[in-house]
N, C-alpha and C positions, 0 to 999 in steps of 0.2 A: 634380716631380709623381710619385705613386707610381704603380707597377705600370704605367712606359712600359712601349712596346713597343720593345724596340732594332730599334737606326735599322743599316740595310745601305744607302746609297744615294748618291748625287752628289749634291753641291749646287752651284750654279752658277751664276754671276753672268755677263753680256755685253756686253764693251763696245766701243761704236761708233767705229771710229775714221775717221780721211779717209785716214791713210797705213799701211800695215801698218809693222807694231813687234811684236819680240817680246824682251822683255829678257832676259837672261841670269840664272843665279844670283845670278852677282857682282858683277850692277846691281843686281838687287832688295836684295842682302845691304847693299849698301853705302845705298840709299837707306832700308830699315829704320832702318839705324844712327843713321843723320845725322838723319831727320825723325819717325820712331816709335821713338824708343830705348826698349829694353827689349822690344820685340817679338819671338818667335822668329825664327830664320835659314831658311833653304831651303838644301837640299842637292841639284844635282842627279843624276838615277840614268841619266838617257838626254836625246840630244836630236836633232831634226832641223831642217829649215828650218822648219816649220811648228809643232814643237808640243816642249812639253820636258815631261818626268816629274820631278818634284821630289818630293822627303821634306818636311815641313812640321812645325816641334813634335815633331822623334823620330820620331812614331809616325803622323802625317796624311798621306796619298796626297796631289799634288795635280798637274794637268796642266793647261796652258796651250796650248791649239791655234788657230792661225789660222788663218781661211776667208778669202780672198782674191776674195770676193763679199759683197754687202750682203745684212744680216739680213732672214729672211722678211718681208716688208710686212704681209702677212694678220694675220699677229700682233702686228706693233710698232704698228702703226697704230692699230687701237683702243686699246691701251694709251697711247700717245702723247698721242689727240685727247682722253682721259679725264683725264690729266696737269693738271687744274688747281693743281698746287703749284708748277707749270713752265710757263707760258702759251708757249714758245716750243720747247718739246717735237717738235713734229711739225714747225715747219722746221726746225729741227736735225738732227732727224735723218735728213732725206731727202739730207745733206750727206756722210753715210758713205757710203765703200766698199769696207770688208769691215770684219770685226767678230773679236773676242779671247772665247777661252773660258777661264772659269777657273774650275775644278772643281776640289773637293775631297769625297775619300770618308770619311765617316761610318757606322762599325760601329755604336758605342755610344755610350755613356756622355753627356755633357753637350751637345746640341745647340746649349743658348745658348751654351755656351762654343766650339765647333766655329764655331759662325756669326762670334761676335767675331773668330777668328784667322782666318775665310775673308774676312772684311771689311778688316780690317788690309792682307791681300795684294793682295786687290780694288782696295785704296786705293793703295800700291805701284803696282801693276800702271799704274792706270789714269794718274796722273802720270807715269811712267819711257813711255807709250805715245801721250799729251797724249788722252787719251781724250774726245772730242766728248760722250758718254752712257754711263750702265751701266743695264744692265738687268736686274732680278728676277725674272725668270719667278711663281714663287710666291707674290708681293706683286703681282705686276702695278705695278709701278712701275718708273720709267723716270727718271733725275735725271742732268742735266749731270755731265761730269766733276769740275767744280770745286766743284759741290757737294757733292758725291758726298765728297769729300777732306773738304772743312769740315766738313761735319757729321759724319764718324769722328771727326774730328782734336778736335772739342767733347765727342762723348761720352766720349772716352777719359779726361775730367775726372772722370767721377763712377764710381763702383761700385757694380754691377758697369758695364763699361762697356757700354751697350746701345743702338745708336744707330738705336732704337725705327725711326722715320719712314724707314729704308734698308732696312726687313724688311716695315713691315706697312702696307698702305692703308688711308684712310679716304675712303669713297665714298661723297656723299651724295644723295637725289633725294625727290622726292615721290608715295606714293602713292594719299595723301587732298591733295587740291586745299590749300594755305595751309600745311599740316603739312610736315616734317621727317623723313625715315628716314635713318638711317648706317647701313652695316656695313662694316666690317673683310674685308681679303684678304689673306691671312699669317702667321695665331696656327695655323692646323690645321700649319702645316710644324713647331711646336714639340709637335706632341700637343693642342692647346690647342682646345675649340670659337670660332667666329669669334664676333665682338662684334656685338648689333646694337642700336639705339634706335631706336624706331617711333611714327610719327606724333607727333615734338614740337613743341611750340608753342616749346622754345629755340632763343639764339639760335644761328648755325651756329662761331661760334668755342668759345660755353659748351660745345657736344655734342660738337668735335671735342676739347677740353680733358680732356673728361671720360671721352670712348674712348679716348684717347690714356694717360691717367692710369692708366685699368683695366687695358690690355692689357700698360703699364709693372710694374705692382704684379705681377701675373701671372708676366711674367717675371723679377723680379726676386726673386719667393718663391716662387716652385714651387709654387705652389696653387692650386685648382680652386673656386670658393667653392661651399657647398651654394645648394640652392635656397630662396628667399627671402630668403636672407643680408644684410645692408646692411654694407658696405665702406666706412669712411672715409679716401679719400686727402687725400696729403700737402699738398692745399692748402686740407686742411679740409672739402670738398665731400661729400657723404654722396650713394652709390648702391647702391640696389636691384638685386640680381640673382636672375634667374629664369631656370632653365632651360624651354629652349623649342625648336621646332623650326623653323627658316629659315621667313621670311616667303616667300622665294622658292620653295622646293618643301617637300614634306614629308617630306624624309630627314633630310638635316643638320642634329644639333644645336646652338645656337647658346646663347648668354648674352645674354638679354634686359635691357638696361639701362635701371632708369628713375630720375630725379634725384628727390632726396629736397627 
């Protein structure tokens, strides 16, 4: 997308474990090798019991701290109970007790590409630690360990690798009685305004298909579409975009979506 704004900041994934684990370099290096070959190495610069400094890709900060208490409630909880891609979300993870940070710092330059190799680690991480949950802050999404891994380990099939559903939610509810609204939680962490489709009569796989498909093309081309524009994605499907401002308040701009 032209004319970001560079990025100064943490991004940071959490994950829930039963036992504390904190792996070393020379697990993570070695379990890179064996199950994501071809992904960059970590180098570490410091460590203590609780948390290690690592170099990530040359040039990426990235730090690993464990809290040896469970993740705030106030906050997982509603993300949890909201977790309809995971019905078993919220007993799970009332099963951790304490939880893994793992942040990586972001100056500039490619976010998606920053996210893929925070993801990569993330996925590392969360196997070498048997991770029960990771969690998004920014997506407000919340997925098993194990899936968490599978669906990395699937995108990393196609290019760029973007393993869309691990960054960005789709949340849907009604605000006209029989109708349909979506919006999107996790396109603004790339620059991007959030997705939404309001009040459809489709059905709820066609709308998540086709929020799903927009917010893919988005980051997969770096582009913002004008207003009124109609997008044909790759399954054929033809959608309407209009810029608008959030159904929910009247600040945030949004990409109003509506099927052709």
């Amino acid at each position: 997308m032209e004319d970001s704004p560079e990025h100064s900041a943490w991004l940071e994934f959490t994950l829930l474990l039963q036992t504390p684990a904190l792996p070393s370099a020379q697990v993570i290096n070695q379990y890179l090798s064996e199950h994501l070959p071809g992904s960059p190495q970590v180098v570490e610069q410091s460590s203590s019991e609780s948390s290690i400094e690592l170099q990530y890709d040359v040039s990426k900060s990235v730090q690993l701290e464990l809290s040896a208490k469970p993740f705030d409630p106030e906050e997982l909880g509603p993300v949890c109970e909201h977790a309809w891609w995971w019905p078993e979300a919220a007993e799970t993870s009332t099963q951790h007790t304490c939880f893994l940070s793992v942040r990586m710092q972001v100056d500039d330059g490619d976010i998606v590409e920053a996210m893929v190799l925070l993801t990569i680690l993330t996925s590392a991480v969360a196997a070498l630690s048997d991770a029960l949950a990771v969690y998004w802050a920014d997506g407000a999404l919340v997925h098993s360990g194990e899936s968490f891994i599978e669906q990395l380990e699937q995108a990393r099939s196609s290019q760029p690798p973007i393993p869309l559903t691990l960054w960005v939610s789709l949340f849907l509810g009604e605000i006209t009685p029989g109708k349909i609204t979506l919006s999107t939680i996790g396109m603004s962490v790339f620059d991007y305004p959030e997705l939404e489709i309001v009040d459809s009569d489709g059905e709820v796989d066609e709308l998540l298909q086709l929020a799903h498909g927009v917010a893919l093309h988005m980051l997969e081309t770096d582009i913002i579409h004008d207003d009124g524009e109609t997008l044909e994605l790759a399954s054929g499907r033809k959608v309407s975009i209009h810029h608008a401002k959030s159904i929910f308040n009247d600040e945030d701009p949004v990409l109003r979506l509506e099927m052709n």
